[in-house]
KOLVEXKOL-141603 format. One record per residue: x, y, z of N, C-alpha, C in turn; residue in three letters; chain; residue number from 1. Coordinates in Angstrom, 2 decimals, padded with zeros to 5 digits. Each point is the difference from the previous one (the first is absolute). Layout:
NODE     npx     npy     npz    capx    capy    capz     cpx     cpy     cpz type mol seq
NODE       X       Y       Z       X       Y       Z       X       Y       Z  ALA   A NUM
...
//
This chain:
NODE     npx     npy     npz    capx    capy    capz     cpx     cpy     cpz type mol seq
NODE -014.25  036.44  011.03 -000.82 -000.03  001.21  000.90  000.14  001.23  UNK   A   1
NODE -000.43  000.92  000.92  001.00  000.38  000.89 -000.22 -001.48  000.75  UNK   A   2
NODE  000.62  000.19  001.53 -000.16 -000.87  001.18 -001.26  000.16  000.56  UNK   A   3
NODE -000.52 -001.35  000.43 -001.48  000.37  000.62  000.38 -001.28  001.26  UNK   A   4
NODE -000.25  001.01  000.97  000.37 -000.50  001.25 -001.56 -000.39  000.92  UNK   A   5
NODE  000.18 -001.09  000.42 -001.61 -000.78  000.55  000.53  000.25  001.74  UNK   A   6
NODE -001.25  000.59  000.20  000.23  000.56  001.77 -001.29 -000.58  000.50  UNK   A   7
NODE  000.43 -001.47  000.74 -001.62 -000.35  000.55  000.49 -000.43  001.59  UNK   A   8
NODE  000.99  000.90  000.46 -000.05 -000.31  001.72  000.06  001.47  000.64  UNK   A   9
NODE -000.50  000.28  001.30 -000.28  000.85  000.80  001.07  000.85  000.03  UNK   A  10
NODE  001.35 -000.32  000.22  001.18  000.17  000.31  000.45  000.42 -001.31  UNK   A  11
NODE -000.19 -000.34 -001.12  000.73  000.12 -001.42 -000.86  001.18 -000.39  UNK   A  12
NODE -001.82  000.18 -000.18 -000.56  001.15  000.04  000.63  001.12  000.88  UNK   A  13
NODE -000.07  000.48  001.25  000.83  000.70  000.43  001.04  000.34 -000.22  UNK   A  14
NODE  001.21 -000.77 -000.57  001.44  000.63 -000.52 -000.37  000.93 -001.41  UNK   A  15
NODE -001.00 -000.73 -000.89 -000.33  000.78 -000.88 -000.43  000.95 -000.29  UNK   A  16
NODE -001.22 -000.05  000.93 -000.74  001.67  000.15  001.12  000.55  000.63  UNK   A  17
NODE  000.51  000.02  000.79  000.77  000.87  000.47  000.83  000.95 -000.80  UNK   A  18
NODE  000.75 -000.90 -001.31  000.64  000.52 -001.22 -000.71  000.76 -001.12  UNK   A  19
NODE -001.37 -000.43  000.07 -000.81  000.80 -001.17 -000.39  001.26  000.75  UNK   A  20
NODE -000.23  000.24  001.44 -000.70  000.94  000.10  001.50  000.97  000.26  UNK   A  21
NODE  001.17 -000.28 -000.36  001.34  000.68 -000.10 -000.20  000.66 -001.37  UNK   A  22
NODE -000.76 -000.44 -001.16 -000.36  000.20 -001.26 -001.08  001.37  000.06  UNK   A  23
NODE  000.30  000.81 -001.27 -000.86  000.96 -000.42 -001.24 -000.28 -000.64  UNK   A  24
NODE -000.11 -000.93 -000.56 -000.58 -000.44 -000.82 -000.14 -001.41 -000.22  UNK   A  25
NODE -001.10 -000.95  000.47 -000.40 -001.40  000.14 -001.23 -000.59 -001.60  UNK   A  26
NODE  000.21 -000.59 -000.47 -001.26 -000.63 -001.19 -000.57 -000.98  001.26  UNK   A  27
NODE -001.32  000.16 -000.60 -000.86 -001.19  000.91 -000.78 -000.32 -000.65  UNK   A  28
NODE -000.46 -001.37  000.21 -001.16 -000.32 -000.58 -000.18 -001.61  000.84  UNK   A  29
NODE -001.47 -000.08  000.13 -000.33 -001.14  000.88 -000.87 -001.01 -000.51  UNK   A  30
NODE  000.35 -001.33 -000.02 -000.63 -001.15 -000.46 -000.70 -000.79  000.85  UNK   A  31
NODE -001.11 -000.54 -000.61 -000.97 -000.77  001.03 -000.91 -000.59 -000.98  UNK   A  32
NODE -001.53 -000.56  000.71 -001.10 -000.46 -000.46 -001.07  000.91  000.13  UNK   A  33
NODE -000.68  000.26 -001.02 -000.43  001.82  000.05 -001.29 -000.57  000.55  UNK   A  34
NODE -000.68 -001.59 -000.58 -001.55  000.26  000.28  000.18 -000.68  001.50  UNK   A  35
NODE  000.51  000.05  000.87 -000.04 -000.43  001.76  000.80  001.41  000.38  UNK   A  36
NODE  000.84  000.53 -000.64  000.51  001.53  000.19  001.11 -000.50  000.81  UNK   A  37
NODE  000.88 -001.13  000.08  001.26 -000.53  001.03  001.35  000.52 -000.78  UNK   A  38
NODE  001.22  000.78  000.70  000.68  000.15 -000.48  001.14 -001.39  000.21  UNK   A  39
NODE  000.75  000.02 -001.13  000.93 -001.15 -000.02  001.33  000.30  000.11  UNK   A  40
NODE  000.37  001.20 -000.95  001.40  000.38  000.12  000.15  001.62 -000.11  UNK   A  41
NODE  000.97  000.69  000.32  000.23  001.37 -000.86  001.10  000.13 -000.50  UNK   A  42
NODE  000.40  000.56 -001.16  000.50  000.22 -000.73  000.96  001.65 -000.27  UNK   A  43
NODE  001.51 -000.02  000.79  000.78  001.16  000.00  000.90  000.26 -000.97  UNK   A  44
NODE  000.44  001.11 -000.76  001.32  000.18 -000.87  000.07  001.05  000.82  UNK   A  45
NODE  001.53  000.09 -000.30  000.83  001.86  001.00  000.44  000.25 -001.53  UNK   A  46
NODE  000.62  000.64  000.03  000.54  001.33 -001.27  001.68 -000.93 -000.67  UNK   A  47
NODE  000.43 -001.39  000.78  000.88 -000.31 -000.24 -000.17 -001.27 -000.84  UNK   A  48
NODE -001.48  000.26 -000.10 -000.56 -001.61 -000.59 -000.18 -001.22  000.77  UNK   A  49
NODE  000.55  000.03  001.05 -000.30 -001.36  001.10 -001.42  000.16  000.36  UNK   A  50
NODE -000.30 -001.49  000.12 -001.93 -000.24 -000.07  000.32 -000.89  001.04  UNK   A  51
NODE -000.86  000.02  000.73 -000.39 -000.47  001.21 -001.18 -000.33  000.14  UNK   A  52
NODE -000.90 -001.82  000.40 -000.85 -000.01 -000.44 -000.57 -000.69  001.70  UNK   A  53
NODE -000.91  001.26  000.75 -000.08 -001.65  001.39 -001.50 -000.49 -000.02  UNK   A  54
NODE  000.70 -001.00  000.54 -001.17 -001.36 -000.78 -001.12  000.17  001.06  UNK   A  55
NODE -000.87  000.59  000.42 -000.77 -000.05  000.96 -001.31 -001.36  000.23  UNK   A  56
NODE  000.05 -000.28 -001.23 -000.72 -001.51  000.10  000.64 -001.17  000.85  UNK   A  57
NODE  001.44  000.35  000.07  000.73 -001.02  001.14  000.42  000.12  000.95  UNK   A  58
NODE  000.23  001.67 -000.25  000.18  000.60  001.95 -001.12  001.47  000.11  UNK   A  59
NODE -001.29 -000.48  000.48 -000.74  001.06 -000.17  000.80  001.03  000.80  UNK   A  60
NODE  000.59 -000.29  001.09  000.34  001.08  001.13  001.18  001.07 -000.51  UNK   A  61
NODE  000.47 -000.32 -001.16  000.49  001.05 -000.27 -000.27  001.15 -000.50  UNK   A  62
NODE -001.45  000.08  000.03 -000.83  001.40 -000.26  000.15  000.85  000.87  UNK   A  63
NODE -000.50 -000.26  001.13  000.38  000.82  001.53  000.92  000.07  000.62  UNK   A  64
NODE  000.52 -001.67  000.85  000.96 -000.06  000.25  001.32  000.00 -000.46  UNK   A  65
NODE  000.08 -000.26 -001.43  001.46  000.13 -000.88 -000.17  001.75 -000.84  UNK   A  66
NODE -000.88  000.38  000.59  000.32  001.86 -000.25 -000.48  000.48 -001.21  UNK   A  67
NODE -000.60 -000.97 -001.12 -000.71  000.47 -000.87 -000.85  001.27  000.00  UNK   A  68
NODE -000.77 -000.13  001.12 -001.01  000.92  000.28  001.00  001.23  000.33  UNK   A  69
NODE  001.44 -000.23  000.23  000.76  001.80 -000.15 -000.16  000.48 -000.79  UNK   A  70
NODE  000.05 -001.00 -001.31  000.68  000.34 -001.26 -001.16  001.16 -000.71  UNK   A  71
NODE -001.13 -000.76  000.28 -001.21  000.36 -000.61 -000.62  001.64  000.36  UNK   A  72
NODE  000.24  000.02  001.58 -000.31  001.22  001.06  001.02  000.64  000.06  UNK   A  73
NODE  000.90  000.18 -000.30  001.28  001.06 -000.60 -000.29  001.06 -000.47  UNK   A  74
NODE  000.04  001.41  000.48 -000.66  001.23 -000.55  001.41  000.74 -000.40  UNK   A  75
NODE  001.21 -000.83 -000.30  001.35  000.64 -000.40  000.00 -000.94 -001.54  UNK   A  76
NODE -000.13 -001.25  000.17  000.31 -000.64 -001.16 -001.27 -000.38 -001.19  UNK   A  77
NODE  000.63  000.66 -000.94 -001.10 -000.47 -001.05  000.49 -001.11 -000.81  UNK   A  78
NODE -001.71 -000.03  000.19 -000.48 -001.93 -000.73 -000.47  000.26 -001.36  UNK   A  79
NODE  000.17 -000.86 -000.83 -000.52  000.48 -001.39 -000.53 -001.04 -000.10  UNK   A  80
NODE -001.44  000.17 -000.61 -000.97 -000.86 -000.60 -000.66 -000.43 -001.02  UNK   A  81
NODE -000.34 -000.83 -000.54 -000.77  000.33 -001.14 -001.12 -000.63  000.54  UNK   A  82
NODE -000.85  000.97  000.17 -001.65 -000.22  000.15  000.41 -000.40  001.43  UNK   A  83
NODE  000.05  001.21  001.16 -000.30  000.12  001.36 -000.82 -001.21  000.37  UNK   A  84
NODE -001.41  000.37 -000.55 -000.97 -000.97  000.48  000.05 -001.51  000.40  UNK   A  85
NODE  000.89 -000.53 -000.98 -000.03 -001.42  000.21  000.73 -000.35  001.19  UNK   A  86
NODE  000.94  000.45  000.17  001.03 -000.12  001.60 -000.95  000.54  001.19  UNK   A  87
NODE -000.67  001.19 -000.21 -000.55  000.24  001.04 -001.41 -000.77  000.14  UNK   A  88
NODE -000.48 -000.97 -001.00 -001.20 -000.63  000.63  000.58 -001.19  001.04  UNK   A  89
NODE  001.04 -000.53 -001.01  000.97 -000.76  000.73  000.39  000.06  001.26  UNK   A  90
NODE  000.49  000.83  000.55  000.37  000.55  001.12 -001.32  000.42  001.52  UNK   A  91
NODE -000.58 -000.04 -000.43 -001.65  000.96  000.30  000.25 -001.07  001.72  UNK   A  92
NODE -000.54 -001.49 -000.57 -000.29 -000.57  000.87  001.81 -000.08  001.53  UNK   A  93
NODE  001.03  000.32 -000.64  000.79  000.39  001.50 -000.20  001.39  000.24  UNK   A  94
NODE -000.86  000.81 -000.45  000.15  001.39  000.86  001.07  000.88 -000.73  UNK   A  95
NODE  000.66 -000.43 -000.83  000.77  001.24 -000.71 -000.43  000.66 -001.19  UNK   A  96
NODE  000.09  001.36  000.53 -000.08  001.34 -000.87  001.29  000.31 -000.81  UNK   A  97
NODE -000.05 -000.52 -001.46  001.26  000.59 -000.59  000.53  001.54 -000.27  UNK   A  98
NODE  000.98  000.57  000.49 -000.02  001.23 -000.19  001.38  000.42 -000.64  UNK   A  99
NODE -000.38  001.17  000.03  001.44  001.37 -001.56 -000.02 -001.82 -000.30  UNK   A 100
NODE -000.46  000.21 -001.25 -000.12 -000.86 -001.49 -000.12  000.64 -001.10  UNK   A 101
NODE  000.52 -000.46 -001.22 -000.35  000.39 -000.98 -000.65 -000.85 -001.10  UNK   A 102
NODE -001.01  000.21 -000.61 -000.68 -001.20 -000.83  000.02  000.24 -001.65  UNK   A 103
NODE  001.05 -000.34 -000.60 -000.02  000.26 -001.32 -000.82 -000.11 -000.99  UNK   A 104
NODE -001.41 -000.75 -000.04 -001.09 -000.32 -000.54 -000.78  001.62  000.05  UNK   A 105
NODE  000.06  000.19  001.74 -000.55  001.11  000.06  000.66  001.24 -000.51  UNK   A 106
NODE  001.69 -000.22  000.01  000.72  001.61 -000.53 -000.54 -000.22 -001.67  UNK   A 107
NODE  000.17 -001.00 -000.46 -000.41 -000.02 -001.76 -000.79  000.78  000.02  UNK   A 108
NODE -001.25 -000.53  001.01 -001.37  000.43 -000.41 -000.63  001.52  000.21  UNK   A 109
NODE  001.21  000.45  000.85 -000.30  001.87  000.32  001.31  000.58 -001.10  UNK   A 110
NODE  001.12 -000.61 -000.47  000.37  000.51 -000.96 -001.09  000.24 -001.32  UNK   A 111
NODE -000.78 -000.92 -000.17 -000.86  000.06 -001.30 -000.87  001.16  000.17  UNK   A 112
NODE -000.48  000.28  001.51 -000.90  001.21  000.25  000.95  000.90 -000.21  UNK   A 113
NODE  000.91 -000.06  000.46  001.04  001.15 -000.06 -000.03  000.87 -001.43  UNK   A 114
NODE -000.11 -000.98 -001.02  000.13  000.27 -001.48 -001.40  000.03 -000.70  UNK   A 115
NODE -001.01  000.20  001.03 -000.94  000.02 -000.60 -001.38 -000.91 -000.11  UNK   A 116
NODE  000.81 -001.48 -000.23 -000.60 -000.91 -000.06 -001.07 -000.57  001.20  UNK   A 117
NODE -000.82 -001.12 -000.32 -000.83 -000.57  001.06  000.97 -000.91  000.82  UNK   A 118
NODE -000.11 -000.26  001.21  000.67 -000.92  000.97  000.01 -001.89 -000.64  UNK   A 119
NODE  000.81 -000.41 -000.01 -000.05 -000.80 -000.66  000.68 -001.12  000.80  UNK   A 120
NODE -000.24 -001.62  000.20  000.75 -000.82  000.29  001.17 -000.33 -001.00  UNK   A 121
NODE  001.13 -001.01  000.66  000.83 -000.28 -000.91  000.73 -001.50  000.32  UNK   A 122
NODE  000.35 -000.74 -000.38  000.64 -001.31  000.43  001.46  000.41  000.28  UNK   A 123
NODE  001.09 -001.00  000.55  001.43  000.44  000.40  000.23 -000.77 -000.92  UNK   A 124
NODE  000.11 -000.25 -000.80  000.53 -000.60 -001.60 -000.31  001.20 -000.75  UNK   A 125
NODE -000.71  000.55 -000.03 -000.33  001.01 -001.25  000.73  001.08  000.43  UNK   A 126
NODE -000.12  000.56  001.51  000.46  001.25  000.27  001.62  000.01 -000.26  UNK   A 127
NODE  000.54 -001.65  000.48  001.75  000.17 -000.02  000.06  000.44 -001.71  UNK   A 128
NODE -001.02 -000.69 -001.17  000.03  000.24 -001.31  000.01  001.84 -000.32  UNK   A 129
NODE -000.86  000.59  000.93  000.01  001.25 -000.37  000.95  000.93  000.47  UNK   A 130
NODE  000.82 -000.66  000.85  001.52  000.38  000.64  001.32 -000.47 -001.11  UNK   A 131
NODE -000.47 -001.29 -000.19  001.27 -000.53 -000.31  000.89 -000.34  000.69  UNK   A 132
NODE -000.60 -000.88  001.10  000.76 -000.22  000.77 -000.19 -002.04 -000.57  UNK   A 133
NODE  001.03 -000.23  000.30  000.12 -001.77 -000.41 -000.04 -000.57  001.07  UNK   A 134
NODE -000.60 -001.15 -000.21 -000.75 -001.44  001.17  001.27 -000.63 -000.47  UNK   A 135
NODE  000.11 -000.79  000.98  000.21 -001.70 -000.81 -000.92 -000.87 -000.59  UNK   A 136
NODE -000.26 -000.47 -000.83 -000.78 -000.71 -000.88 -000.73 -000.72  001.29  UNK   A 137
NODE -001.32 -000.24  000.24 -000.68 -000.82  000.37 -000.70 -001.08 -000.44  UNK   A 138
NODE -000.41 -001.09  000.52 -000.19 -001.75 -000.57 -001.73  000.82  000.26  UNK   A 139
NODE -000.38 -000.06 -001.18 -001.30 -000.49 -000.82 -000.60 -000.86  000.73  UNK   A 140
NODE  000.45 -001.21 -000.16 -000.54 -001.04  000.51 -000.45 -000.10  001.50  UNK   A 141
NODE  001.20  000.89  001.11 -000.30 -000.37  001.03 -000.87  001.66  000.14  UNK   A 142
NODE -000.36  000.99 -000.27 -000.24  000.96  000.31 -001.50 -000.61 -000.28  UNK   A 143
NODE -000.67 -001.11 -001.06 -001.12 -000.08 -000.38 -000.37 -000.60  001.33  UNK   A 144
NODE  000.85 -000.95  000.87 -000.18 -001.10  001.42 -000.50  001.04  000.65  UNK   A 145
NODE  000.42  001.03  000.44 -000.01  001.35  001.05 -001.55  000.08 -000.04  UNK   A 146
NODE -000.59  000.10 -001.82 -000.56  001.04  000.11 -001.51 -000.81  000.18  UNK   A 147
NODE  000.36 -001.31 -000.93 -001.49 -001.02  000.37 -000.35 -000.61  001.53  UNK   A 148
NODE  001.82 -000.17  000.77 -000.04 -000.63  001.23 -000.55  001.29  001.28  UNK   A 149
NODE -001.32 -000.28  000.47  000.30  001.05  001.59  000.55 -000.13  001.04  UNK   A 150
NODE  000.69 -001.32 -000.24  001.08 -000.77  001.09  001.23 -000.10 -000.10  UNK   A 151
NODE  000.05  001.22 -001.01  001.60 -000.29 -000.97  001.17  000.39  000.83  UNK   A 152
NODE -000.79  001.27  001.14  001.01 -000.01  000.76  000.33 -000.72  001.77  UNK   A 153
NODE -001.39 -000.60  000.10  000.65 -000.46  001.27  000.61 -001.36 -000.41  UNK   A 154
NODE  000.93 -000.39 -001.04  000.29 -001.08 -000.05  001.41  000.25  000.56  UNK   A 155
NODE  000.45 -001.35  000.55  001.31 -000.40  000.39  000.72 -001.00 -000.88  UNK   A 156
NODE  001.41  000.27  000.53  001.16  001.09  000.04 -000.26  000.82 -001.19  UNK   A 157
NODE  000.06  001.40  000.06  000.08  000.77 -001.06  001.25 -000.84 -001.56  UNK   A 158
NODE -000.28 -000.24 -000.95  000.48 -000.44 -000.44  000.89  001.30 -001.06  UNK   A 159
NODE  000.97 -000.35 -000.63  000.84  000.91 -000.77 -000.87  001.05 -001.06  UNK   A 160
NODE -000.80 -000.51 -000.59 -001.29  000.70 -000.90 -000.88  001.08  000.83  UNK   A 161
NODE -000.26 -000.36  001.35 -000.73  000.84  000.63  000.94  000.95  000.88  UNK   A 162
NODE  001.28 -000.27  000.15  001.10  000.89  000.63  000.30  000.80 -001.35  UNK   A 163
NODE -000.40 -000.12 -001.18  000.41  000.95 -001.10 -001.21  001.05 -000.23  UNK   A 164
NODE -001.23 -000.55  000.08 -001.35  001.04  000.39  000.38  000.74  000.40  UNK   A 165
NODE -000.38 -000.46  001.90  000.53  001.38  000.70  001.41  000.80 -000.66  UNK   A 166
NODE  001.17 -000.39  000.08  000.72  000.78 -000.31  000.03  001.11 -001.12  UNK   A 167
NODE -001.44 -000.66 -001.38  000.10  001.06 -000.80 -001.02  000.67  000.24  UNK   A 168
NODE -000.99  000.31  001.50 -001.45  001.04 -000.26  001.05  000.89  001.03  UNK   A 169
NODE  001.07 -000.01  000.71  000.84  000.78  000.48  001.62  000.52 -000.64  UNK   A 170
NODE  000.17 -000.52 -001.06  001.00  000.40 -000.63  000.28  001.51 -000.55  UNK   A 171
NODE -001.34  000.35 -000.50 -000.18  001.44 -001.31 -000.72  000.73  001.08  UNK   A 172
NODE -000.44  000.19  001.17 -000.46  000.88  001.17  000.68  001.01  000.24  UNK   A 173
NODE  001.52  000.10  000.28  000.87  000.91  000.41 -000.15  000.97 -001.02  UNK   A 174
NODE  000.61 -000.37 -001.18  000.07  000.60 -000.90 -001.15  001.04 -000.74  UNK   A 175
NODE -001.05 -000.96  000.00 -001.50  000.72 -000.70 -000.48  000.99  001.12  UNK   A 176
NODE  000.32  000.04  001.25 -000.37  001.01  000.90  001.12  001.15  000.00  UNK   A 177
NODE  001.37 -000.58 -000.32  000.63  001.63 -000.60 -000.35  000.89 -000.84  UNK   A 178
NODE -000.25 -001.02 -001.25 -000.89  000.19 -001.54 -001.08  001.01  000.85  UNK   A 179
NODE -001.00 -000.30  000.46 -001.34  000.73  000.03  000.10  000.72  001.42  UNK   A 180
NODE  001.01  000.00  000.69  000.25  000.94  001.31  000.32  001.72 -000.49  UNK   A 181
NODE  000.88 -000.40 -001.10  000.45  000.97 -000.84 -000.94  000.98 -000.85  UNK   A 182
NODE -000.73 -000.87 -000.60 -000.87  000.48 -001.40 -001.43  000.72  000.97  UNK   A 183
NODE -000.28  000.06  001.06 -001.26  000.27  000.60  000.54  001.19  000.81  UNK   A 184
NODE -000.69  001.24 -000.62  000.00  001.18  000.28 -000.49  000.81  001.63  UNK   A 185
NODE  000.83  000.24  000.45 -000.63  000.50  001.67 -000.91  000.07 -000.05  UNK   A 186
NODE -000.99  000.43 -000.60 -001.37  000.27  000.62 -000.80 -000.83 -000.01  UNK   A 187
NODE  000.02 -001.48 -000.72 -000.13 -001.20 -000.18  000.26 -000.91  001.20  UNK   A 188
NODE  000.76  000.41  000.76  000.59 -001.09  001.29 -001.56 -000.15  000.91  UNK   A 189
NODE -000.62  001.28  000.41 -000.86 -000.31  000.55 -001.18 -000.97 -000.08  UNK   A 190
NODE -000.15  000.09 -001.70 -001.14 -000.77 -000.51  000.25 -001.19 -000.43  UNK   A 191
NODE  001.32 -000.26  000.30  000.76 -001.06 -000.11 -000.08 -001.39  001.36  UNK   A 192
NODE  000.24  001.27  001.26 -000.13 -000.78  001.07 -001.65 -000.12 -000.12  UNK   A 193
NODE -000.71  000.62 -000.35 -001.51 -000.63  000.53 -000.61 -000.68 -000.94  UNK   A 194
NODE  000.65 -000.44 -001.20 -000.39 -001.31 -000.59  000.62 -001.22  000.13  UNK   A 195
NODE  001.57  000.21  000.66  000.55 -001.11  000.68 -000.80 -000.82  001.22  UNK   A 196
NODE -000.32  001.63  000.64 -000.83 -000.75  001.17 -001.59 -000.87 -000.27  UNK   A 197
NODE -000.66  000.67 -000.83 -001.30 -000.55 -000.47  000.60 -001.53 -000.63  UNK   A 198
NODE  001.11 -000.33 -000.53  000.50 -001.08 -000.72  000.20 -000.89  001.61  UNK   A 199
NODE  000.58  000.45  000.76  000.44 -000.68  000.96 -001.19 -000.76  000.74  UNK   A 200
NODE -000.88  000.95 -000.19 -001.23 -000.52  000.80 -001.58 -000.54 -001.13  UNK   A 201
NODE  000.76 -000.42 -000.74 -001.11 -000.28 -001.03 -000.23 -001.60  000.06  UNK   A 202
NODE  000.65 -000.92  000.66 -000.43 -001.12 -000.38 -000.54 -000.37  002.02  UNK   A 203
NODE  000.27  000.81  000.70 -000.53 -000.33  001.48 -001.08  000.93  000.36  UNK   A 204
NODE -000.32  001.18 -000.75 -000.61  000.84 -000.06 -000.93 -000.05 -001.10  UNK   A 205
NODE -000.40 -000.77 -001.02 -000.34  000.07 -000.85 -001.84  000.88 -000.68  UNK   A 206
NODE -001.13 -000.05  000.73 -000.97  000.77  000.32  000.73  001.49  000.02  UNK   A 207
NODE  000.39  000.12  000.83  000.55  001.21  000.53  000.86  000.70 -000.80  UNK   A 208
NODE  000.83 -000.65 -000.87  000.77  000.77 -000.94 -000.63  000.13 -001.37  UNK   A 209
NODE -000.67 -001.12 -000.36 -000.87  000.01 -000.89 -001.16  001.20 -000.53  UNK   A 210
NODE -000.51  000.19  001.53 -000.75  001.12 -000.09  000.63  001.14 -000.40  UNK   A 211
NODE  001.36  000.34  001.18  000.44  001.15 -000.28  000.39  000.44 -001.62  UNK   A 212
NODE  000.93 -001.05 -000.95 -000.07 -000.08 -001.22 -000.79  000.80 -000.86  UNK   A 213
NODE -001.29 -001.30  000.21 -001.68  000.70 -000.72 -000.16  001.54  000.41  UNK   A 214
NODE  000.13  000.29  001.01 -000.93  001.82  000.28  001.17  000.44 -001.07  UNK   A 215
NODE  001.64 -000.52  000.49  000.83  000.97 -000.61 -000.21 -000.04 -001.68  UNK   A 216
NODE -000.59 -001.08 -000.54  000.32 -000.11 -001.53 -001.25  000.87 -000.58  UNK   A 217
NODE -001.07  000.00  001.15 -001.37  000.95 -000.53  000.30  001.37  000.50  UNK   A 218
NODE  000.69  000.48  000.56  000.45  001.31  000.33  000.91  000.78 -001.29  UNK   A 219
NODE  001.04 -001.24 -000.20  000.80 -000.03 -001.30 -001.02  000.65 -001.62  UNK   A 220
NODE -001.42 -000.50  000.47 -000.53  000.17 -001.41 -000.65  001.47  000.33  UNK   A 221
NODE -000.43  000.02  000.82 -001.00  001.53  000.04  001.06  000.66 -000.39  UNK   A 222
NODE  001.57 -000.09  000.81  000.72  001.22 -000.31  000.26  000.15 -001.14  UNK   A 223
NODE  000.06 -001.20 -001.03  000.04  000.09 -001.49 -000.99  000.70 -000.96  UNK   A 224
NODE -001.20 -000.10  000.98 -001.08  000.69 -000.64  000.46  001.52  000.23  UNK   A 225
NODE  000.34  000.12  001.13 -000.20  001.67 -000.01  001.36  000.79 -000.86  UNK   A 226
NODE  000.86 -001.25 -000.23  001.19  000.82 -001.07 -000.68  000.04 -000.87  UNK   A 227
NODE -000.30 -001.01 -000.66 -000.74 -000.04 -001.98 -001.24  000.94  000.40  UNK   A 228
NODE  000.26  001.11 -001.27 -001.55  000.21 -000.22 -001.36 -000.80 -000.29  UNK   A 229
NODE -001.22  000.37  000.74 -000.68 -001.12 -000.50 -000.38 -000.06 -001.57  UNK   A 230
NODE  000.25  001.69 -000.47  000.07 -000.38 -001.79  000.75 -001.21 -000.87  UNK   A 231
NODE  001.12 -000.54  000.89  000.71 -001.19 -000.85 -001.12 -001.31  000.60  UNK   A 232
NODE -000.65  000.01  000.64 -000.78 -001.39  000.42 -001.18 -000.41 -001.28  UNK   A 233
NODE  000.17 -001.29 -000.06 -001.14 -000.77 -000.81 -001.53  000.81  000.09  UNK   A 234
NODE -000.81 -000.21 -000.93 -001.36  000.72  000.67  000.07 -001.60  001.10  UNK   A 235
NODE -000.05 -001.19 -000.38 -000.18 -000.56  000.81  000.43 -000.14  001.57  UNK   A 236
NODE  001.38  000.98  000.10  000.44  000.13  001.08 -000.81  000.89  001.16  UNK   A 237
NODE -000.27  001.31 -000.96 -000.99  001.18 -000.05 -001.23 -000.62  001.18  UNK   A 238
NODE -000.77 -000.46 -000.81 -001.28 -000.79  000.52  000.02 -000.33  001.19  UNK   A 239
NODE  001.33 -000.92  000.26  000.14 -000.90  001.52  000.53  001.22  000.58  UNK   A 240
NODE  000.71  000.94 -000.14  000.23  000.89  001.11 -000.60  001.01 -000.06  UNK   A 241
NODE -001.25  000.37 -000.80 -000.73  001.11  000.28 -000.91  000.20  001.43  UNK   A 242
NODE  000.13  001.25  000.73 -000.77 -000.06  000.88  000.71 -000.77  001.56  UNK   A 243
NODE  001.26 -000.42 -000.18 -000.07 -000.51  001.18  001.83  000.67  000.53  UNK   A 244
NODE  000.15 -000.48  000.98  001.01  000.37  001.01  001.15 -000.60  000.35  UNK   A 245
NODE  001.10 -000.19 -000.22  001.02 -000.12  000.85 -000.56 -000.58  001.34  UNK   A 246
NODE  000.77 -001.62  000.26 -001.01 -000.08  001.66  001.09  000.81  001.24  UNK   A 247
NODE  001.13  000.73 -000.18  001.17  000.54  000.74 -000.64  001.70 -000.02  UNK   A 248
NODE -001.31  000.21 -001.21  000.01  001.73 -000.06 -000.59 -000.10  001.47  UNK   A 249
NODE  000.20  001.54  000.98 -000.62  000.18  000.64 -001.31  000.56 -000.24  UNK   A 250
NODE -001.07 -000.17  000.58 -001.22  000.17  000.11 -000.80  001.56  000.15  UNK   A 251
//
């Protein structure tokens, strides 16, 4: 387990951001109490393995005033995520827009289109498994506290068990975004950024992305219809689509 360095003053945030946003490449990931939506801490690795964890449950002001909010609004430095969404619901209530991010949940999930497959979620335990990339062993026991407690993280002082959390949902970030930065084919980047973004805005946006989803997953099927002949369809399929229209045909 590398060094995990606790940054909970105004003055100590600032020396830090200052050094990460010197970095190409930042892991992030942000801890809190999801059902009041309060963030508590965030969670940094750089490419050298140093983790940096600031405690915002004890110095809120280092979101704004200790420069966090650079780190985040940085259109030079990329942030790597797993699952955009959760940081950015997090974030919602100071006004920051996370931007140039990359969300590895989401690169998995357009690699799988890439190859064919349906879009798929994935956990950051399974994906480092489908890398091969190695954790440090995590406590069972306390990961079960995390997951029954919704207060698990505004507790004080972060204790050694919960300084090993954070440090391992930012450990395998750097790496798994080389992994799938690589493997995702140019023409993919685009459809890449606009499911990052729909991810980004899915838990503050939720109606709204939701919908967009649905038209897209029923658009998804007509076009399936019009590849397959309707000779391969069920008669029962037959039946339900006899006689009717595409709701996208024009008129």
């Amino acid at each position: 387990m590398p060094g995990i360095n606790v940054v909970s003053t105004v003055a100590g945030a600032e020396s830090v951001v200052r050094r990460l946003l010197c970095e190409p490449v930042v892991a992030v990931s942000c801890q809190g109490t999801r059902h009041i939506n309060v963030l508590t801490s965030v969670t940094t690795c750089i490419p050298s393995g140093d983790v940096f964890v600031f405690d915002v449950k004890s110095c809120p002001n280092i979101v704004l005033d200790g420069g966090l909010i650079r780190l985040f609004q940085s259109v030079e430095l990329v942030k790597v995520f797993h699952d955009v969404s959760i940081a950015s619901k997090f974030l919602h209530p100071y006004g920051i827009k996370i931007r140039h991010y990359f969300d590895t949940q989401v690169g998995y999930s357009v690699l799988l289109e890439q190859k064919g497959f349906p879009p798929r979620k994935i956990t950051l335990d399974q994906l480092c498994k489908k890398f091969q990339i190695n954790l440090p062993a995590s406590d069972s026991h306390e990961q079960k506290k995390m997951n029954d407690d919704v207060n698990y993280w505004a507790k004080r002082p972060l204790s050694k068990s919960m300084l090993h959390l954070c440090a391992t949902s930012v450990m395998s970030l750097e790496p798994l975004y080389t992994c799938l930065a690589s493997q995702l084919d140019p023409h993919m980047w685009e459809w890449f950024d606009c499911m990052s973004e729909e991810n980004r805005l899915s838990r503050i946006q939720r109606r709204r992305i939701q919908s967009v989803k649905s038209a897209r997953r029923s658009q998804q099927f007509v076009e399936h219809l019009y590849e397959y002949p309707v000779t391969e369809l069920t008669e029962e399929e037959r039946q339900l689509l006899s006689n009717t229209l595409p709701e996208s045909h024009p008129d």
